[in-house]
C-alpha positions as CSV (number, residue, x, y, z in Angstrom):
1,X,-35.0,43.8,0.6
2,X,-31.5,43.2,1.5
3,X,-29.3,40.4,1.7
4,X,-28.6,39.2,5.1
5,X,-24.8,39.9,6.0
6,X,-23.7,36.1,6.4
7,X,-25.1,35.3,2.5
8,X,-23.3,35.9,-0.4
9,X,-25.1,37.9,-3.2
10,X,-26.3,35.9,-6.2
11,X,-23.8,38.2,-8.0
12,X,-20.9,37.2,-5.9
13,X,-21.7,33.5,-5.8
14,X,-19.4,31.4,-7.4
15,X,-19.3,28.2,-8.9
16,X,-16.5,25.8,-7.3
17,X,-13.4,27.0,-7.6
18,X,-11.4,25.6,-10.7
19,X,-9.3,23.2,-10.8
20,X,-7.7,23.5,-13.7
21,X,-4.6,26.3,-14.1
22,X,-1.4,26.5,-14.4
23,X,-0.9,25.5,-10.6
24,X,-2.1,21.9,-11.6
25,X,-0.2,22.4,-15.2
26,X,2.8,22.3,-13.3
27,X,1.8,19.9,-10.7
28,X,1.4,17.3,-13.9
29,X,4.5,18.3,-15.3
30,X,6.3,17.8,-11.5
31,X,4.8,14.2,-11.4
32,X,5.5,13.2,-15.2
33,X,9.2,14.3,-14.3
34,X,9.7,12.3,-11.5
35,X,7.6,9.4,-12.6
36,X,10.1,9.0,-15.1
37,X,12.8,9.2,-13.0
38,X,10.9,6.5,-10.9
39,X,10.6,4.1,-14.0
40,X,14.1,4.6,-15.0
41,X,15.2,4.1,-11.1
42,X,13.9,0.4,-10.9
43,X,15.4,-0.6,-14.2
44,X,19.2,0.8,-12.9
45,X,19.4,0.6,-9.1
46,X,20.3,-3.1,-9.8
47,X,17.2,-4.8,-8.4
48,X,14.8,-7.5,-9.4
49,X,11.2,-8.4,-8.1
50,X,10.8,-8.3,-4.3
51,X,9.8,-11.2,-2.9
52,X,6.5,-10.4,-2.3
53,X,6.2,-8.7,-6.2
54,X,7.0,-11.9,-7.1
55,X,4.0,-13.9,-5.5
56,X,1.4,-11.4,-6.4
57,X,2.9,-11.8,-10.1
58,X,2.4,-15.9,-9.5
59,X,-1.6,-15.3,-8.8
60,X,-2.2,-13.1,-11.3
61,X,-1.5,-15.8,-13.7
62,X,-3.9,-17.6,-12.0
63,X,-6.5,-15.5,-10.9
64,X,-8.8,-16.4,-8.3
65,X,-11.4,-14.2,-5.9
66,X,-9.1,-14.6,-3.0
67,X,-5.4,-15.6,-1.9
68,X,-4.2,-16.9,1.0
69,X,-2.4,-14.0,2.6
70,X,-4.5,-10.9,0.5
71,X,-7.7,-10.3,-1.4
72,X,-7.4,-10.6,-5.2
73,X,-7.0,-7.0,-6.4
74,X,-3.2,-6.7,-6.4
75,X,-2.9,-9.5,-8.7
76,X,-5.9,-8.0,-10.7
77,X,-3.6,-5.5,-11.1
78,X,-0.5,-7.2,-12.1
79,X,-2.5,-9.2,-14.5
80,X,-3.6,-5.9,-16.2
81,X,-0.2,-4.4,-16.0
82,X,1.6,-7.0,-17.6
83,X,-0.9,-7.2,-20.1
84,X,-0.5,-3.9,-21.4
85,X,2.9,-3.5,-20.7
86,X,4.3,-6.9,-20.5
87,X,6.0,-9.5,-17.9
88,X,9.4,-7.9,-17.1
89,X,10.6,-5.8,-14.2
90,X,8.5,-2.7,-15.0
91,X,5.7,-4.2,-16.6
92,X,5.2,-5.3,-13.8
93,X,5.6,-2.4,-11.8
94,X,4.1,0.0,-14.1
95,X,0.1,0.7,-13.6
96,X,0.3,-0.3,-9.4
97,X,3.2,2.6,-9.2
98,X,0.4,5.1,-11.0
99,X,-1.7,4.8,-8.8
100,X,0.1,7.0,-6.2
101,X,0.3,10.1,-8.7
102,X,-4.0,9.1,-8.7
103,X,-3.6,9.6,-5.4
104,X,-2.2,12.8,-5.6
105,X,-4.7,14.1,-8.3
106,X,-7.5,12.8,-5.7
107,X,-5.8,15.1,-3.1
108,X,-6.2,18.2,-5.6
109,X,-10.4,17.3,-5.2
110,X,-10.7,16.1,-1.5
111,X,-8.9,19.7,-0.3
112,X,-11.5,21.7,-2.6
113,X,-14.1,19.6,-1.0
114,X,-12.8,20.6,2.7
115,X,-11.7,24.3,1.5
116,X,-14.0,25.1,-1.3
117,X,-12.1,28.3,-2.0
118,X,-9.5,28.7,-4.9
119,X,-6.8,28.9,-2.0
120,X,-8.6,25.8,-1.3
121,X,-7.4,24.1,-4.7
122,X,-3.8,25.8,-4.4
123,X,-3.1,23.5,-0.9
124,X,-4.1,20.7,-2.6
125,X,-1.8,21.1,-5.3
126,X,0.4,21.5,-2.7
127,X,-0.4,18.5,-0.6
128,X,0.0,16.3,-3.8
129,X,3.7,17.6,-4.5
130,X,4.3,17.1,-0.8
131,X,2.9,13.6,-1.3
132,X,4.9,12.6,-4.4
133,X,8.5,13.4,-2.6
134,X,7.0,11.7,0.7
135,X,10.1,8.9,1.5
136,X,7.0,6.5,2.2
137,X,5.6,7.8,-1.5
138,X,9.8,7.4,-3.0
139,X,10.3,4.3,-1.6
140,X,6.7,1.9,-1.9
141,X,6.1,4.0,-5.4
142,X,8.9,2.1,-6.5
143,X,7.2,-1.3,-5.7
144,X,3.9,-3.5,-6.8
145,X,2.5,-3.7,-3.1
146,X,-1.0,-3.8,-1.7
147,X,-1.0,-0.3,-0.1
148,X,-0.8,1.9,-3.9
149,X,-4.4,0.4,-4.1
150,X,-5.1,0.9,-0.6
151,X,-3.5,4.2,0.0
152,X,-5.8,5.4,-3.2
153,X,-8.8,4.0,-1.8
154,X,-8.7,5.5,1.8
155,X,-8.5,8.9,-0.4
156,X,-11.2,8.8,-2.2
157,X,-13.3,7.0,0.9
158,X,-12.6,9.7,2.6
159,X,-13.1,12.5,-0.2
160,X,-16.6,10.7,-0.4
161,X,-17.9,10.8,3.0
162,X,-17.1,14.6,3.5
163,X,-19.0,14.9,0.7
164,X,-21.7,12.7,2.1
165,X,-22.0,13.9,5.2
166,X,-22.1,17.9,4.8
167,X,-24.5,17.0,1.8
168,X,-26.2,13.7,2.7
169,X,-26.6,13.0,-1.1
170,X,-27.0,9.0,-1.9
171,X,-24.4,9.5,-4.7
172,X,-22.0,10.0,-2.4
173,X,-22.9,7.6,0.1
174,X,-22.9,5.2,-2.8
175,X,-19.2,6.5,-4.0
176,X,-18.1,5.8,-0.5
177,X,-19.0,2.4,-0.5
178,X,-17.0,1.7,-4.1
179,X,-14.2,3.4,-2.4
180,X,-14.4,1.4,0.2
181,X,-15.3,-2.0,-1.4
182,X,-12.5,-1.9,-3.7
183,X,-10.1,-1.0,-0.7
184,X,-10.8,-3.6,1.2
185,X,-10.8,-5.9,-1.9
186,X,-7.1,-4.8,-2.0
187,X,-5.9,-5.1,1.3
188,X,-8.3,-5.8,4.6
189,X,-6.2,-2.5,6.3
190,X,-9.3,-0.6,4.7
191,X,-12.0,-2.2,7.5
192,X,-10.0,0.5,9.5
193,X,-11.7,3.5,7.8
194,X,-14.6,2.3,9.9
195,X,-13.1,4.5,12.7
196,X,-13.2,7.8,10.8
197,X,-16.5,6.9,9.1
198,X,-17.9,6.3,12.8
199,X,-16.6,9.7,14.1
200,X,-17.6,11.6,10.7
201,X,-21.2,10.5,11.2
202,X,-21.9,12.7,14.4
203,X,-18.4,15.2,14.6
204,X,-19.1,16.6,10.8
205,X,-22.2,19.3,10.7
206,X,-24.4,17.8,7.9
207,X,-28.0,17.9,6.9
208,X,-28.1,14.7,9.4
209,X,-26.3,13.0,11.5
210,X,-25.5,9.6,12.7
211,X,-27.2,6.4,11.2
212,X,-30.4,6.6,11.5
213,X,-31.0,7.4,8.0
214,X,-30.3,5.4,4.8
215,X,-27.0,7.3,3.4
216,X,-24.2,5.2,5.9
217,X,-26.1,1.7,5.3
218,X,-26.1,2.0,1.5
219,X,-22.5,2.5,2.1
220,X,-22.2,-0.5,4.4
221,X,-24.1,-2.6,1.9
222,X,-22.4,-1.4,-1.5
223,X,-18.5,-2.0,0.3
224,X,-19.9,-5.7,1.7
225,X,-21.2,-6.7,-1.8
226,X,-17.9,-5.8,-3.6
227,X,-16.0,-8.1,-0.9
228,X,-18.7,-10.8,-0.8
229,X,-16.9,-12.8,-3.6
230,X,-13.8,-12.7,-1.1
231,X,-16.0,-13.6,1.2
232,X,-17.5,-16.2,-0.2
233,X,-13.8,-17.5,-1.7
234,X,-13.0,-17.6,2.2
235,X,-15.9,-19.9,2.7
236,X,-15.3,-22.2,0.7
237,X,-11.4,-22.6,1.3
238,X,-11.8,-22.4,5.2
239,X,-11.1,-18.6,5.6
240,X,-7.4,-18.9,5.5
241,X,-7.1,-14.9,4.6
242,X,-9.2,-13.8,7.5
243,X,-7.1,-16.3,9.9
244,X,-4.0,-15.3,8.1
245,X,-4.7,-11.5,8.9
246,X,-5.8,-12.7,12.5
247,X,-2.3,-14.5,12.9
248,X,-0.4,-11.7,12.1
249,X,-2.2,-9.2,13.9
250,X,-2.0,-11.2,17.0
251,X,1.4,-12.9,16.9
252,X,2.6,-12.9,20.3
253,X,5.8,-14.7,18.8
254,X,7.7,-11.9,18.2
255,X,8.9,-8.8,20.1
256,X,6.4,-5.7,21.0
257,X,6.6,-3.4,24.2
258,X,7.9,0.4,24.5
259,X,10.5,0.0,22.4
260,X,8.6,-1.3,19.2
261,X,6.5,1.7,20.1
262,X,9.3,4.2,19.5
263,X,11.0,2.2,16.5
264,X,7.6,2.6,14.5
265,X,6.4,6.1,15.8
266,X,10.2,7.1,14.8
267,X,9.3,5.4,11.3
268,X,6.0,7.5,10.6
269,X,8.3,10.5,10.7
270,X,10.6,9.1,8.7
271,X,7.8,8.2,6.3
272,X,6.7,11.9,6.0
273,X,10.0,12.9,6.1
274,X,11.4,14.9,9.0
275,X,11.8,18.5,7.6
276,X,8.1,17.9,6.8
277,X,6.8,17.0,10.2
278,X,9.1,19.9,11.8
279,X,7.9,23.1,9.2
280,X,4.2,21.5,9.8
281,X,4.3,21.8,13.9
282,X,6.7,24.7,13.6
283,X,4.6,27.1,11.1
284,X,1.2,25.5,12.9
285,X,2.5,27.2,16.4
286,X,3.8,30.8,14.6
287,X,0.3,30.8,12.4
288,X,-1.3,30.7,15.8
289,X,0.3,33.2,17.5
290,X,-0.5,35.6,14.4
291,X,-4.0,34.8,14.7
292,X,-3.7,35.8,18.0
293,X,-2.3,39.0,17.4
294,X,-4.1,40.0,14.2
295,X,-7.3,39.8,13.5
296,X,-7.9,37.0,10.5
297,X,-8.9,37.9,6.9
298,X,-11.8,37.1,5.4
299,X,-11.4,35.4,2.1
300,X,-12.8,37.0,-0.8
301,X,-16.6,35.2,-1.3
302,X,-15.6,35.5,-5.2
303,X,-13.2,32.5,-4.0
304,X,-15.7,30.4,-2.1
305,X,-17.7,27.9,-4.0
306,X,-21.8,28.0,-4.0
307,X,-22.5,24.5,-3.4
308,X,-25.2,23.1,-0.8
309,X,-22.1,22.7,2.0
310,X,-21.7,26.4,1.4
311,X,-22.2,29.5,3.5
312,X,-20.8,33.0,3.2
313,X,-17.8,33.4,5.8
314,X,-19.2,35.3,8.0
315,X,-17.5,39.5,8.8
316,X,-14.2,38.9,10.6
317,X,-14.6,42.5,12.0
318,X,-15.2,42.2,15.7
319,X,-13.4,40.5,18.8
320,X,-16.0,37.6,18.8
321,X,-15.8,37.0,14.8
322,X,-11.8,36.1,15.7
323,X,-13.0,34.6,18.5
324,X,-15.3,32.4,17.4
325,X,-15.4,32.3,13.0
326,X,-18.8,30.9,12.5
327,X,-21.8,28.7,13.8
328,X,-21.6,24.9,13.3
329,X,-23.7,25.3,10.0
330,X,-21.3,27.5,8.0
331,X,-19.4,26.8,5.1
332,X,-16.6,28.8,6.9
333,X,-16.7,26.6,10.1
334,X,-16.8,23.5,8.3
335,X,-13.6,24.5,6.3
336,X,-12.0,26.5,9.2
337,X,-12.8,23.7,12.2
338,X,-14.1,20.7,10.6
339,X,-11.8,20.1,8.4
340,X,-9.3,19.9,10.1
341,X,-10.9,17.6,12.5
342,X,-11.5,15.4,10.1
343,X,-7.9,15.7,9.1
344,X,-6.9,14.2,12.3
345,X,-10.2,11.9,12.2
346,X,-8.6,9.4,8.9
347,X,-5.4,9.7,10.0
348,X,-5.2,9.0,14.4
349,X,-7.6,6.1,14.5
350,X,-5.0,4.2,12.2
351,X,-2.0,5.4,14.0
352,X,-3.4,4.1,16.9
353,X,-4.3,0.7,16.1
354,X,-1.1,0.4,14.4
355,X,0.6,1.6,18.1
356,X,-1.2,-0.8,20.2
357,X,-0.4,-3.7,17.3
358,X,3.4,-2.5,17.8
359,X,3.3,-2.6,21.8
360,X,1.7,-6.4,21.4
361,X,4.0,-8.0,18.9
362,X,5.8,-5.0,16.9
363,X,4.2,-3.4,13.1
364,X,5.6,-2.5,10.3
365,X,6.1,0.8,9.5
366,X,3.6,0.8,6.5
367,X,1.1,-0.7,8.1
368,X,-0.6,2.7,8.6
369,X,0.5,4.5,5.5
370,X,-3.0,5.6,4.5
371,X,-2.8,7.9,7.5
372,X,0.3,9.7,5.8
373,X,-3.0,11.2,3.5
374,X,-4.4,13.0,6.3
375,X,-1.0,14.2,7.8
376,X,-0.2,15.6,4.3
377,X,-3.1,17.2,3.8
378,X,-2.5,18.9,7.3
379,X,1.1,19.8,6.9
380,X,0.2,21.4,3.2
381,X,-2.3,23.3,4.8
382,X,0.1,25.0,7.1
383,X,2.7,25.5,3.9
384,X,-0.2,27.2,2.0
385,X,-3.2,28.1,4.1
386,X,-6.5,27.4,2.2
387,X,-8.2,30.1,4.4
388,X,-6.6,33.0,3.4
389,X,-6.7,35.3,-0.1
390,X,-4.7,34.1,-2.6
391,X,-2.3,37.1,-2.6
392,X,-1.4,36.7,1.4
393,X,2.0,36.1,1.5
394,X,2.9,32.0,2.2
395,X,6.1,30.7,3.6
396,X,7.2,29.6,-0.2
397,X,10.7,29.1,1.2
398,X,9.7,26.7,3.9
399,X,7.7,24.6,0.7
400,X,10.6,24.8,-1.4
401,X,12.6,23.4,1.5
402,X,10.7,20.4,2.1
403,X,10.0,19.5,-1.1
404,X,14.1,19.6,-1.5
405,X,15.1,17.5,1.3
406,X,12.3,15.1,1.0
407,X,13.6,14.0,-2.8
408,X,17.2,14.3,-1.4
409,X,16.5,12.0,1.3
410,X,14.8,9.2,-1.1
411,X,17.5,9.7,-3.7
412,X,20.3,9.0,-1.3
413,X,18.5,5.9,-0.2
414,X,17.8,4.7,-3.4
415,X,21.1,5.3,-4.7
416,X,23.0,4.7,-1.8
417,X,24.9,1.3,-2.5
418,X,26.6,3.4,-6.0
419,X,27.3,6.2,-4.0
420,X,29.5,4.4,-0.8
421,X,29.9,1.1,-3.2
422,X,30.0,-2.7,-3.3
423,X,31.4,-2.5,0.5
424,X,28.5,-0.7,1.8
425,X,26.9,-3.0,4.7
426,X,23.9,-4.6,3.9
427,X,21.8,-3.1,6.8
428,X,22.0,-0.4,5.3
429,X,20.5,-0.9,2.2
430,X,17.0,-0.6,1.7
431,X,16.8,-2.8,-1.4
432,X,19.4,-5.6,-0.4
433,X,16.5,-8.2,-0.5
434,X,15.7,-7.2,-4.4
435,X,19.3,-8.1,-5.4
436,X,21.6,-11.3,-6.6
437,X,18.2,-13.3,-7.3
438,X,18.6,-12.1,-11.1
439,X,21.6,-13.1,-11.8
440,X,21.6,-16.0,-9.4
441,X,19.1,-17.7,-10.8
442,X,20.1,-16.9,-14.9
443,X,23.1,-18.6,-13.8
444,X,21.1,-21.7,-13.3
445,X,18.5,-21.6,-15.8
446,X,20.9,-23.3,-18.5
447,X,20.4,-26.4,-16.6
448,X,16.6,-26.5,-17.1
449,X,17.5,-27.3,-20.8
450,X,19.9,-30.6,-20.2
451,X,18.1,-33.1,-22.2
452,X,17.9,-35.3,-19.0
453,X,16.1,-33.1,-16.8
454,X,14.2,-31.0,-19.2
455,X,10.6,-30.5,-18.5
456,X,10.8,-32.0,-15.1
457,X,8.7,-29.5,-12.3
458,X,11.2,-27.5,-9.9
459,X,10.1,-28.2,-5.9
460,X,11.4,-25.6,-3.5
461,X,11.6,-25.8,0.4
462,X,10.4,-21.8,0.7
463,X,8.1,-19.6,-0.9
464,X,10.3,-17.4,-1.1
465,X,12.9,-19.5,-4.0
466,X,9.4,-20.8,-5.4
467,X,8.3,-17.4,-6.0
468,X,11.3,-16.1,-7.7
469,X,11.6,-19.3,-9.6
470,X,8.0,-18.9,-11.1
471,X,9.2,-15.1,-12.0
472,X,12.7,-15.5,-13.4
473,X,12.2,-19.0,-15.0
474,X,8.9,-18.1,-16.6
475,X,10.3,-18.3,-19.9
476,X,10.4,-22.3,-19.7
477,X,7.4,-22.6,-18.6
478,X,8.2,-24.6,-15.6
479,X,5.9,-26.0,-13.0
480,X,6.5,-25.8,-9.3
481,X,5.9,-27.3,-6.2
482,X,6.4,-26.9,-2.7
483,X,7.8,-29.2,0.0
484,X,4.9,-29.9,2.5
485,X,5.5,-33.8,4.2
486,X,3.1,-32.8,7.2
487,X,0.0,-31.4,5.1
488,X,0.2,-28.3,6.1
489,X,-1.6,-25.1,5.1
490,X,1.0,-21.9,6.5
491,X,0.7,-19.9,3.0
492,X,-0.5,-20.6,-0.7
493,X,1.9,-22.5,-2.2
494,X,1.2,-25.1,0.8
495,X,-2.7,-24.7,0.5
496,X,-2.2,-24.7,-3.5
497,X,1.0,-26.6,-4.7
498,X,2.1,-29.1,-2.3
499,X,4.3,-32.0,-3.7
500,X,2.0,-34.7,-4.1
501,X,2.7,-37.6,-1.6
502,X,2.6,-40.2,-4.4
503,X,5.5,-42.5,-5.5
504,X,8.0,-42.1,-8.0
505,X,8.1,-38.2,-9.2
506,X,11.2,-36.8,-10.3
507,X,12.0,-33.3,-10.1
508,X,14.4,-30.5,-10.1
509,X,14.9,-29.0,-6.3
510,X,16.0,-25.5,-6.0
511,X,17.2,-24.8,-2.0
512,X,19.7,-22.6,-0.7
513,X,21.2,-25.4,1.4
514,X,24.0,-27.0,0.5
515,X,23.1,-30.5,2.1
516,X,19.1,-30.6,2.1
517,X,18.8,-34.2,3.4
518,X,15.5,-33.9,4.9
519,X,14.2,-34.3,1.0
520,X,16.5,-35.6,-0.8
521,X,17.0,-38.9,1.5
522,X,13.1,-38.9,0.3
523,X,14.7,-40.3,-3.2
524,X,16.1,-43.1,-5.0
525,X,18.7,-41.1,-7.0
526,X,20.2,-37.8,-6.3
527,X,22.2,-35.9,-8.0
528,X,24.2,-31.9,-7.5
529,X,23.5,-30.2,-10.7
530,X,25.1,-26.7,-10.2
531,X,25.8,-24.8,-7.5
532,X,26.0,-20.9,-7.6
533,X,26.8,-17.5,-5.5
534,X,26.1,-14.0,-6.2
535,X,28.0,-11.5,-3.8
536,X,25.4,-9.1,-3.2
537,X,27.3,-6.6,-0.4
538,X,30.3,-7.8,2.0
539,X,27.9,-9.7,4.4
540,X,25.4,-11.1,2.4
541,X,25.9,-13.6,-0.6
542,X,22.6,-15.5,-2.4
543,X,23.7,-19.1,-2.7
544,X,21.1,-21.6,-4.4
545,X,21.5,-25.2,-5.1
546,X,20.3,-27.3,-8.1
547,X,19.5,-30.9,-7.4
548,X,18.2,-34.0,-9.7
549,X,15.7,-36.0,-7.7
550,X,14.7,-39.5,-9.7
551,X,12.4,-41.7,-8.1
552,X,10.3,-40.0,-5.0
553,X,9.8,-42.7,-2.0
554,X,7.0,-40.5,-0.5
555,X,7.0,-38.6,2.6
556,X,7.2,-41.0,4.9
557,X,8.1,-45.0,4.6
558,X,4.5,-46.1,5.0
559,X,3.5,-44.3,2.3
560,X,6.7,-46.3,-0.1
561,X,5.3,-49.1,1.0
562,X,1.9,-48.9,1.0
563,X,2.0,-47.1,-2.6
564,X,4.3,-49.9,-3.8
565,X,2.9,-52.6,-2.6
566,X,5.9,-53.8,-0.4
567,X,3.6,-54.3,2.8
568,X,1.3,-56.6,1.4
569,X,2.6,-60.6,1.5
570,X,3.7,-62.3,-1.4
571,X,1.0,-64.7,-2.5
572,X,1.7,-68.6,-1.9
573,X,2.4,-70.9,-4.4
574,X,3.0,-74.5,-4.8
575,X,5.9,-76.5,-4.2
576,X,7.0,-77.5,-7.9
């Protein structure tokens, strides 16, 4: 009896393709290269912590199953990091800026998944290049943020549910949900891969589909149990992350419309890189009219891996076969069709949202950088096909040229201010908010030792100064507190480290005004310790002001006098 056409032999069934080769040898060697170039970068570009590096490095000394502004797994992170590598500029940095060459290894898997051939594994090493010279990849790799987590997270999450849903396998389903747990743990940006889960269910050809079965709620149950300590965190401090990530979604306070539209679709190109979006649409549109043309050629089945997703391309030898590759069921029209679909499935969703977020009240542009995964994966595909034999002829040159400009591009960026100088305007540099705060505040720190005022807690009027105070002063070990005379809650150092309203404190206030009489006229004694400014470009200076506060009065004057007992009548006494 004779195998039917559309099988492969069990001579010619392979295993997955490998993954392993000199391809992914030099892929490794191509991210250990510019990893190092990375960690020497943020050491000699002249830059300290941002400001928000700095917070996340405050929590992890106190860690906690929630923060007021993000979940707890950045600082879980930090916390690790600095423990292995220590507290300064890249031990901080170090283990959240690895996780975007995991990402790229996680690429390498999720395009065998979707093109199970060993052209398949080749566009994934190709995607993962593409992804380390990505300016959103140059530019965020250099930084301890919430989307390295997230960005990895949304890869694997949506390696997983391919997996899942052409295999509907509980191991998967139960991967998915870690994928997704811990994403959302990291930044609450991950809820969005609801989107792509929702259309996955019925638009990828699977054993089953949609949710009557148990695969997608074991998913939905294993991601809520990994949150439910933030969850339960929120609870019991009043949900201030969920109304935090409301707020900002919401805020009608600031400027949205048409033109916010452009500014951030303009930025997702920018973010890919411009070269790489044109080659991608460019070669896309000439593939196309080839396929047209000539008939398409079947990739070996010695390439195509035997797994339960897998069956045999079918013959490309007839008008119909070019026409129309495969039924729904095939391995070839899953890879060929569905895919790609899927492709545009993880990544459009969040684009969109993003879009209608900037037409309300304007986005940042990396508030959809997990959808740069999918539009990599898509672009790589067009610079090395994963449907063809491995000796068809690819538009290397095109590769070559992206890979170029894209690491030109970043580098210029990055080293912009030494290439045009100190009188470079500070709009134009990228990193301006990272500098002067080093030197600034080593300037001051001399003071924290005058026998008078040593030991005494520093209060700030911004997070931002009480952040960087924490960070640059940590090795005195001083406390700090923030300014908060109505009570209120608008971030963590409010919610966490408000000045106490209780008479007689003295402390040190850092503030980068000159004449802060709002607190200090709160005061018996003031006194101008030292004053300093850094010159960090020709239009932007960081000027910071040391005071000696003796004898706090309170926030108010019924408080002074209800705390020192000067509104309660002197006690009568007898004539002598």
């Amino acid at each position: 009896m004779t195998q039917p056409q559309d099988r492969p032999s069990p001579s010619t069934a392979q295993r997955w393709p490998r993954l392993w080769g000199p391809r992914l040898g030099w892929l490794l060697a191509f991210i250990v290269v510019l990893m190092g170039y990375r960690y020497w970068a943020v050491q000699h570009v002249g830059i300290s912590l941002f400001f928000d590096e700095a917070q996340y490095w405050d929590w992890s000394r106190h860690l906690d199953w929630g923060f007021f502004s993000k979940p707890p797994l950045i600082a879980g992170l930090i916390w690790l990091s600095t423990a292995l590598f220590g507290d300064g500029l890249l031990g901080v940095k170090a283990l959240p800026m690895l996780l975007y060459p995991a990402t790229a290894l996680a690429m390498v898997g999720f395009a065998r998944a979707l093109w199970p051939t060993s052209s398949g594994v080749r566009t994934g090493i190709v995607a993962a290049a593409l992804f380390m010279t990505l300016p959103v990849t140059s530019l965020m790799g250099l930084f301890a943020s919430t989307d390295a987590p997230l960005i990895l997270c949304w890869t694997l999450a949506s390696w997983m549910l391919w997996r899942a849903q052409v295999t509907d396998r509980a191991s998967y389903w139960l991967l998915c949900g870690v994928a997704c747990g811990v994403g959302l743990m990291g930044k609450y940006t991950m809820a969005a891969f609801a989107l792509t889960a929702i259309w996955a269910l019925w638009g990828v050809q699977g054993p089953k589909r949609g949710v009557l079965r148990v695969g997608p709620w074991l998913t939905v149950l294993v991601a809520v149990a990994l949150l439910s300590p933030n969850l339960w965190w929120n609870v019991q401090n009043d949900f201030p992350t969920l109304a935090h990530t409301a707020e900002i979604t919401t805020d009608s306070t600031r400027s949205g419309g048409f033109g916010a539209v452009a500014r951030f679709l303009g930025g997702q190109i920018v973010m890919l890189g411009p070269l790489a979006v044109f080659a991608g649409v460019w070669l896309l549109v000439r593939q196309r009219r080839e396929a047209v043309s000539t008939p398409p050629a079947s990739v070996p089945a010695s390439q195509w891996a035997a797994s339960q997703q897998t069956l045999s391309p079918p013959s490309t030898s007839g008008s119909f076969a070019a026409r129309r590759p495969a039924v729904r069921g095939s391995a070839y029209y899953l890879a060929s069709v569905s895919s790609y679909r899927f492709l545009w499935a993880m990544s459009v969703p969040l684009q969109l949202v993003a879009v209608a977020q900037a037409f309300h009240a304007d986005a940042h542009v990396n508030w959809a950088a997990p959808s740069m995964v999918g539009f990599t994966l898509l672009i790589a595909s067009r610079l090395s096909q994963p449907l063809v034999p491995l000796s068809a002829p690819r538009p290397a040159r095109w590769l070559v040229a992206v890979l170029a400009v894209n690491l030109l591009l970043s580098s210029v960026v990055l080293h912009l201010r030494e290439i045009a100088g100190p009188q470079m305007p500070s709009r134009l540099d990228v990193l301006v908010r990272m500098r002067g705060w080093q030197e600034a505040l080593a300037d001051l720190a001399p003071v924290l030792q005058d026998p008078v005022v040593r030991g005494l807690p520093v209060l700030t009027d911004q997070r931002l100064l009480i952040t960087h105070a924490a960070y640059h002063w940590r090795h005195q070990g001083v406390a700090t507190y923030m300014w908060n005379p109505r009570g209120v809650r608008h971030n963590h150092y409010e919610m966490t480290r408000s000045l106490p309203n209780k008479v007689g404190q003295d402390v040190l206030l850092l503030t980068d005004n000159p004449r802060p009489d709002a607190i200090t006229q709160r005061f018996a004694i003031v006194r101008l310790m030292k004053s300093v400014k850094v010159v960090v470009g020709p239009d932007r200076t960081v000027e910071l002001h040391l005071f000696f506060l003796r004898g706090f009065l309170g926030y108010d004057h019924a408080t002074y006098l209800q705390q020192s007992g000067a509104d309660r009548p002197e006690p009568l006494t007898d004539a002598p």
